[in-house]
N, C-alpha and C positions, 0 to 999 in steps of 0.2 A: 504493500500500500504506500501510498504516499504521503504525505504529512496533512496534507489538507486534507485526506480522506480518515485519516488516522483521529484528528480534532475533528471533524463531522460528527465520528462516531462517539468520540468524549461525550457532543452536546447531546446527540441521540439519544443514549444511553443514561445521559444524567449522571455522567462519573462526573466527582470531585478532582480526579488526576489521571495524565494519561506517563504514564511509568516506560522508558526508550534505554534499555540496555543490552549493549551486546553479551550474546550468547542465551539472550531469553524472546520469547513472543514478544508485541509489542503487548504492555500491561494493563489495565484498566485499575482504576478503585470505583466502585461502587456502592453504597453505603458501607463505608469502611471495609470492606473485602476485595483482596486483590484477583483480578480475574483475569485473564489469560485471552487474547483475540483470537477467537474462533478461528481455525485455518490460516494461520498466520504462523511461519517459519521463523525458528531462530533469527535474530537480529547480527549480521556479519559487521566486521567495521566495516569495511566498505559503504554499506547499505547506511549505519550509523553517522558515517559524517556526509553522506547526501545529504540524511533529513536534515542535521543538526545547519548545516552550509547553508541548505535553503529557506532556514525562518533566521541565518542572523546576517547580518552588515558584515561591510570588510571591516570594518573599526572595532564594531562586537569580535569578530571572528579572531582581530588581533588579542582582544583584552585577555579573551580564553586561551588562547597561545603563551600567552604571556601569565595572566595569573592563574590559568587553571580552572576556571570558574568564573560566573558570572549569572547577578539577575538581570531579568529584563522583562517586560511588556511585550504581549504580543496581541496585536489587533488582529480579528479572525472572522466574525460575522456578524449580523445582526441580533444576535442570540447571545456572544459570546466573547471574551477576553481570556488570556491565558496569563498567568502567571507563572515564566518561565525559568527556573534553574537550570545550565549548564554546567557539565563539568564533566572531571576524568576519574575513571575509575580503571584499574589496573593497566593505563597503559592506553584506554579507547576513551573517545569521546561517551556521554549520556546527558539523560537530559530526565526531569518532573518538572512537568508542565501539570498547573494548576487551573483547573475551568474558574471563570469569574464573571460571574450572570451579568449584563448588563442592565437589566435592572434591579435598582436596589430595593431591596426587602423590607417592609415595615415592622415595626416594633410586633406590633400586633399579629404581623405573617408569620414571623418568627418565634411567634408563642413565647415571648419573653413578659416578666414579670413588669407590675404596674410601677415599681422602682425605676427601670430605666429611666422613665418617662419624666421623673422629678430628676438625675441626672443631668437629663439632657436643658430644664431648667436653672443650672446653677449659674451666677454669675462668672465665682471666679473658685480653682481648687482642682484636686489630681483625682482622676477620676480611671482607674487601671482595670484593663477587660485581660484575666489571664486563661491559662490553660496549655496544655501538653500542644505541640503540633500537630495540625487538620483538624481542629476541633471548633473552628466555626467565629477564630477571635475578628479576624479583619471583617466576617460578617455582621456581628454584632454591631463592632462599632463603628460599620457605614449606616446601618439603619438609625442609632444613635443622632450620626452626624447628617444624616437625611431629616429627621425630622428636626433639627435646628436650621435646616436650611430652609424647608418648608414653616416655620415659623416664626424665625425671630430676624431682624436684620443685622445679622452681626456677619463681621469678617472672619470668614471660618479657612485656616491657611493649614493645607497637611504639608508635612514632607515624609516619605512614604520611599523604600528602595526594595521594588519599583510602584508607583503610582498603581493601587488596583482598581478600584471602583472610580469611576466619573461622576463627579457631579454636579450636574445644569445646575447656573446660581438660578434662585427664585427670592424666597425675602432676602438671602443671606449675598450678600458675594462670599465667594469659594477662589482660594488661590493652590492652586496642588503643585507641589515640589520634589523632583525626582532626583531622588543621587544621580553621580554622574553628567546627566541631564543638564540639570537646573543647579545643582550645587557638588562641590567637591567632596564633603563631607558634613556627618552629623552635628561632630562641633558648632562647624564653622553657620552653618543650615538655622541651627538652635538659636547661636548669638543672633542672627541675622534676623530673625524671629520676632525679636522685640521691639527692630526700626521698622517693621511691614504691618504695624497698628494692626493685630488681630484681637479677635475678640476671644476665638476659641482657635485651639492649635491640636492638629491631629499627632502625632510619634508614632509614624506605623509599627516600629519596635525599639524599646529598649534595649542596647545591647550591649555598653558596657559601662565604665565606670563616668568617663565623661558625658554620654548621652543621656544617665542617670540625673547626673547633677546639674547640664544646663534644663532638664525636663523639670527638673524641682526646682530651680529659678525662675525660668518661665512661669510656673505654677503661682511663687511668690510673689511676685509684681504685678499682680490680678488680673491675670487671664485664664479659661477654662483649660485646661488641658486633658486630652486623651490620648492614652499610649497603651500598648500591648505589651507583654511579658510572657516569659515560660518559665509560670510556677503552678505548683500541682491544685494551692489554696489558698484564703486568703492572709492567713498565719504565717505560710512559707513566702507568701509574696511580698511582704514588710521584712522580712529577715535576709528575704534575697536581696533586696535594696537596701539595707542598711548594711550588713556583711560587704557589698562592694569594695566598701570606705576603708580607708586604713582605719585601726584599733583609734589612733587618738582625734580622729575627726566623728567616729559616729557619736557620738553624746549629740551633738551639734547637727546632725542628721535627722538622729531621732525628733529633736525639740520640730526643725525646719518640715520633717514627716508630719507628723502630730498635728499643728499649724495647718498645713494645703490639702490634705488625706481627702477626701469626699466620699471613696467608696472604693471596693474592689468588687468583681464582678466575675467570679471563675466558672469555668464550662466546662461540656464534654456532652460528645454530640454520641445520643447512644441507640441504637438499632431497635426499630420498635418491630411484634409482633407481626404487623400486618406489610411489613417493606419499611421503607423510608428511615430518617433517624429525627430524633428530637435533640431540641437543651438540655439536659438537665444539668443544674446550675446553683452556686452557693455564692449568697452575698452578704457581704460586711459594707455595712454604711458609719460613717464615722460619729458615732455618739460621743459624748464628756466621756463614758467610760473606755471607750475605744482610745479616742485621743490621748488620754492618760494612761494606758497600756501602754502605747508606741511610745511615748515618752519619755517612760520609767524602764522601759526593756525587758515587760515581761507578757512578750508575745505570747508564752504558753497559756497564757487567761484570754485569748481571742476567739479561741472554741469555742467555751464555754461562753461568752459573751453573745455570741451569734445564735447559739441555742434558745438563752434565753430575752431574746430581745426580739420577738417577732411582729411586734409593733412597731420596730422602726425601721422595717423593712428587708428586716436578715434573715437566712436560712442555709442550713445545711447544706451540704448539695446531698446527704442521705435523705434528708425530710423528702425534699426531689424525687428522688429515684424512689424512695419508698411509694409515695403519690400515685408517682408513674406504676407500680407491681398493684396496689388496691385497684387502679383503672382500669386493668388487663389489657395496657399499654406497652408493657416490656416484662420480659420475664425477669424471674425474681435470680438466676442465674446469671440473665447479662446484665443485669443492673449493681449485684458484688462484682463482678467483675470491674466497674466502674469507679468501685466505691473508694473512697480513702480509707473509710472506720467501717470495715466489713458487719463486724459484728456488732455497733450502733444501729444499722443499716439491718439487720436482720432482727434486731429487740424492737424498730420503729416498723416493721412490718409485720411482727406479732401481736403487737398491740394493736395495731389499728384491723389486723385478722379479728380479735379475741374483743374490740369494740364494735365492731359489724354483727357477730355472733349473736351477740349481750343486746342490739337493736331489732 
């Protein structure tokens, strides 16, 4: 097949990724399951740097000669955007190319919680969508960033490497910023951030020490910010951002967390019964008790915090997944599988068995 025929069938099919390594089929995911193209021949190099040659530029095609890797955009149909990693794997070229719907998802499409929806109201504060890789963070938080553009008139500026989702300004102006592209790097991207008067700043991802710290300045100087992270929860995703720091800078992390925090928002997109996958999802919104947590460094009371604070718009992501097994939504197998606190997760499905019973 050929590349264009190969992303046809991504959109077809409704895969999440179309998976290009030599010595295997060309690959599909599927709600999360890797699957194999029907009648499709091992991948030769040869074959592999056709396709890879005819979705990049000579100037792309140097970067990967040269660094070995590379993201990038790919425009594809009216249906459809890819999200393209290149790189080398023993020797051959390969490629996970990402589907990226061209239109964006509403809060409401996405079965996401009534919380968002006040997020996406905040004037100014750090507002983090986490979770493991392919689990649905960049989507979240275009819908996020869609209904503030559909509502509010504010300058909503992403920088994003590479640029996924598009978005028509409507109340909002929208400025998108692409590594490479548009800027050299995150640093430089970040500082630059604060002379382009936004109102809300997208950080397609955290990724190390410094994009940490100008994201938490930015945050400080009262602009909304949203950025994505790979942490498992919201507990480990303050610890992951504060660990960055040397030993004698986090106190001073902590205080400046504590301060901008708004909310973390962690996911995992899980295989329902009937096909397709859902959210299911655990949020911490930043209460006096939360703030004073981060503050003090003692993350290990963040749990318990979100357990019982469901009036201010927290939850487990077990409560979640629990919901999802009473609904005869997901089974009660693939939803441990999911779980962080397995066995939380099986005493909040008992009970709510053994209160069904008792009704």
């Amino acid at each position: 097949m050929e590349i264009q025929q190969l992303l046809q069938l991504t959109v077809d099919r409704k895969a999440s990724d179309l998976h290009l390594v030599v010595g295997v089929p060309p690959t599909l995911r599927v709600d999360g399951v890797l699957i194999k193209v029907h009648n499709e021949a091992p991948l030769t190099p040869d074959e592999m740097d056709r396709l890879i040659k005819s979705i990049l530029t000579a100037s792309q095609l140097e970067r990967v000669t040269v660094n070995k890797e590379i993201d990038l955009a790919l425009s594809f149909s009216q249906e459809a955007r890819f999200r393209v990693n290149v790189y080398y794997q023993k020797g051959t070229l390969s490629a996970a190319l990402r589907r990226i719907p061209l239109k964006i998802p509403t809060i409401d499409e996405l079965k996401l919680p009534k919380i968002c929806y006040q997020f996406t109201k905040l004037r100014q504060g750090f507002v983090l969508v986490t979770g493991p890789t392919g689990q649905g963070k960049s989507t979240t938080l275009a819908a996020m960033i869609g209904e503030i553009n559909r509502t509010r008139p504010a300058h909503i500026l992403t920088i994003e490497d590479p640029i996924e989702f598009f978005f028509d300004p409507q109340q909002a102006l929208v400025s998108q910023r692409e590594m490479n592209e548009d800027s050299h790097s995150w640093p430089v991207a970040l500082r630059s951030a604060l002379r382009e008067d936004p109102d809300v700043v997208l950080i397609g991802e955290m990724r190390d020490y410094e994009t940490i710290a100008a994201a938490l300045t930015v945050a400080e100087t009262g602009h909304l910010v949203f950025a994505t992270l790979h942490t498992n929860s919201a507990s480990q995703t303050i610890d992951r951002i504060i660990d960055v720091f040397p030993p004698e800078q986090q106190a001073q992390i902590r205080l400046q967390l504590s301060n901008v925090l708004e909310g973390v928002f962690s996911q995992r997109l899980v295989p329902l019964l009937t096909g397709g996958r859902t959210v299911a999802y655990e949020v911490l919104t930043a209460t006096d008790a939360v703030r004073t947590t981060v503050r003090e460094g003692k993350t290990h009371l963040i749990d318990n915090i979100i357990r019982t604070s469901t009036e201010f718009g927290m939850m487990t992501l077990e409560t979640t997944l629990a919901g999802f097994v009473k609904q005869g939504l997901v089974s009660f197998e693939e939803a441990r599988s999911f779980s962080i606190r397995p066995q939380e997760l099986a005493r909040l499905v008992k009970g709510q068995m053994k209160t069904n019973e008792e009704i």
